[in-house]
N, C-alpha and C positions, 0 to 999 in steps of 0.2 A: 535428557532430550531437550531440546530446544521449546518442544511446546509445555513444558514444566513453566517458565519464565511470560507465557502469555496472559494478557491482562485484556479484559473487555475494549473495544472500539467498534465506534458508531460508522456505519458508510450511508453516507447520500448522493442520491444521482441530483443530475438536475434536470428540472422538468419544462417545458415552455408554456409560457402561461397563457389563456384565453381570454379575450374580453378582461372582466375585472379580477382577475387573477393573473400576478405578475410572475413572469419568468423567476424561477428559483430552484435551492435545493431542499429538495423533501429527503427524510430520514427513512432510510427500507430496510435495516436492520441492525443487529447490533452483532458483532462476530469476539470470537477470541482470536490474538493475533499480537504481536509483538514488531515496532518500529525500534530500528538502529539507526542512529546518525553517527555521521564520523564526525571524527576527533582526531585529534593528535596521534593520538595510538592506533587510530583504524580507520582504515581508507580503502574502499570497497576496492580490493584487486585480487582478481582469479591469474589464473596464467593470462588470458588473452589482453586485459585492457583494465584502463580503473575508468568509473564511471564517477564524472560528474552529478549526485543529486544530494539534493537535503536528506536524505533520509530513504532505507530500506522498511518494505514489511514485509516479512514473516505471518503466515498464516495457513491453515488448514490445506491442502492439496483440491481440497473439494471444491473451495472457495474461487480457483481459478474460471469456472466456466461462468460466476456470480457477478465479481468484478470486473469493471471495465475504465477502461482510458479514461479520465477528465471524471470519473466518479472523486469524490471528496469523503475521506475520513476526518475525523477527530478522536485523536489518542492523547490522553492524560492533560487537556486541555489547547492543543497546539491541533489546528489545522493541517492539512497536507492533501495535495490534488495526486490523485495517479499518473503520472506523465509517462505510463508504457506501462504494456503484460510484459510477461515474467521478465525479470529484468537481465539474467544470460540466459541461452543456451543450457549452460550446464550450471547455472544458479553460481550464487558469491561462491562456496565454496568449492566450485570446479567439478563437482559431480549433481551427474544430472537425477531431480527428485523423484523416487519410485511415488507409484500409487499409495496413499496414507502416509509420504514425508509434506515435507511445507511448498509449499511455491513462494515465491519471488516476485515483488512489485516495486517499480523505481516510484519515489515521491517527489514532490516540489513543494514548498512551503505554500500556502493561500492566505493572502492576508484581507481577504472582504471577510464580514459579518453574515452567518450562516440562519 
């Protein structure tokens, strides 16, 4: 199973700041979860389309109603912003995730200081 291969990552939203606390991202948990990027050998394509992003995560079914849009992870030292929920329809591999498989989030690289 796929969630055999999951490794700890941190997600942080960002929060707006008041007075003398400045706009930023705070840390609201740590999840188990797994990012793919492509490579040469793999390039996110189901039947319908190939998507353009840095990077896939893989993570718990649960986790979908947690994370959102423009939330920020950090996995094995490499930033990445969520730029969309689940990232198909019927997820990379063409079938769509029962209740307790993974969901699907498109990423984009972030290169500011966290």
């Amino acid at each position: 199973m796929i969630d055999d291969y999951y490794q700890d990552i941190d997600l942080y939203r960002y929060t707006e700041g008041e007075f003398s606390t400045p706009d930023d991202y705070s840390k609201i948990q740590t999840f188990k979860g797994l990012v793919q990027t492509p490579s040469s050998r793999n390039s996110f394509v189901n039947a319908k389309d190939t998507m353009n992003v840095d990077g896939i995560l893989f993570c718990d079914i649960s986790l979908n109603s947690i994370i959102q849009e423009n939330d920020l992870i950090e996995y094995e030292g490499i930033k990445y912003i969520v730029s969309g929920k689940q990232s198909q329809p019927l997820g990379v591999s063409g079938i769509e995730p029962d209740e307790g498989q993974h969901c699907e989030f498109k990423l984009q690289f972030y290169n500011k200081n966290v």
